[in-house]
N, C-alpha and C positions, 0 to 999 in steps of 0.2 A: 734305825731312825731314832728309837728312844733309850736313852742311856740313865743310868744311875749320877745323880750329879745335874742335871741338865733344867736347865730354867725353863718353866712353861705357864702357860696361861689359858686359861677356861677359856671357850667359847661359846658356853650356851649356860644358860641356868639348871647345874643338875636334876633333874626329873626328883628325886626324896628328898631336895632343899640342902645336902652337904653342901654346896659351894653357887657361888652364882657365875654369870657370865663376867670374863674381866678379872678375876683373880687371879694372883700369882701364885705358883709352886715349883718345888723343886723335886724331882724324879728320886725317889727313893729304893722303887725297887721295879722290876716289868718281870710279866710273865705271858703265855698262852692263855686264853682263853680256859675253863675245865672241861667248855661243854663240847671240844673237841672241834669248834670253827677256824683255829686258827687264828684269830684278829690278837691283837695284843690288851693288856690289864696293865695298868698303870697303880702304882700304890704312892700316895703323897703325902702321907702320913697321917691324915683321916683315920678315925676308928668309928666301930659298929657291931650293933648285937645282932644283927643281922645274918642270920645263917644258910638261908635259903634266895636263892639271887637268880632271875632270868637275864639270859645274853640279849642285849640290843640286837646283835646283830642276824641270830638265829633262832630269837625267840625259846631256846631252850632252857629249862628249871638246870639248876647245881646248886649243890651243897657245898657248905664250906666248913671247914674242920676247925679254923679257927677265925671266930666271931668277930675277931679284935681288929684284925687289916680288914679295910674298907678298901676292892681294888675297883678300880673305876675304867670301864672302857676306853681306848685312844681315840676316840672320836670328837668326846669331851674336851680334848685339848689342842695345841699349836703351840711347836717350839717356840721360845722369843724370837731366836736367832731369824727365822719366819715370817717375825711381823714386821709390818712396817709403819713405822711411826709418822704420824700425819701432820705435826708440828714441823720434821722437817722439808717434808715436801712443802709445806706451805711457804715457810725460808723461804726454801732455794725457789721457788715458783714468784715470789717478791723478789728477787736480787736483781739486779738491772744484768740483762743478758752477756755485757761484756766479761762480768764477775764470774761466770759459768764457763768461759772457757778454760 
């Protein structure tokens, strides 16, 4: 699902204030989880002194070897390709119904 290269977008306001909901990014690197859950970490090229990180999703402590990549849980985000833009629905929901076929 998450690739190196891949355009994406926050969905919430990160809990330590790196990013807000609505921003955009591009996928620079994914990995496992370290604390052994499985889910995926996303890296967007954020940085942090940050050595000591709990998982969202199992509550478990890790350490991280280097401070500098800030990885961020896949929860946080939504591919673009995903979203759906509300400008065009609104269009086409205006277009006189003949125009739609």
């Amino acid at each position: 699902m998450w690739y190196k290269g891949q355009d994406i977008v926050s969905v919430i306001n990160q809990p330590d204030g790196a990013f807000k909901e609505g921003e955009l990014f591009v996928v620079q690197k994914v990995r496992k989880c370290p604390c052994g859950c499985k889910t995926n970490q996303i890296y967007v090229g954020l940085s942090s002194d940050i050595q000591y990180k709990l998982c969202v999703h199992s509550n478990k402590g890790y350490s991280e070897k280097r401070g500098s990549i800030f990885w961020h849980n896949e929860v946080f985000f939504r591919p673009l390709d995903e979203m759906v833009d509300i400008s065009e629905l609104v269009e086409m929901i205006n277009k006189p119904r003949e125009l739609l076929k």
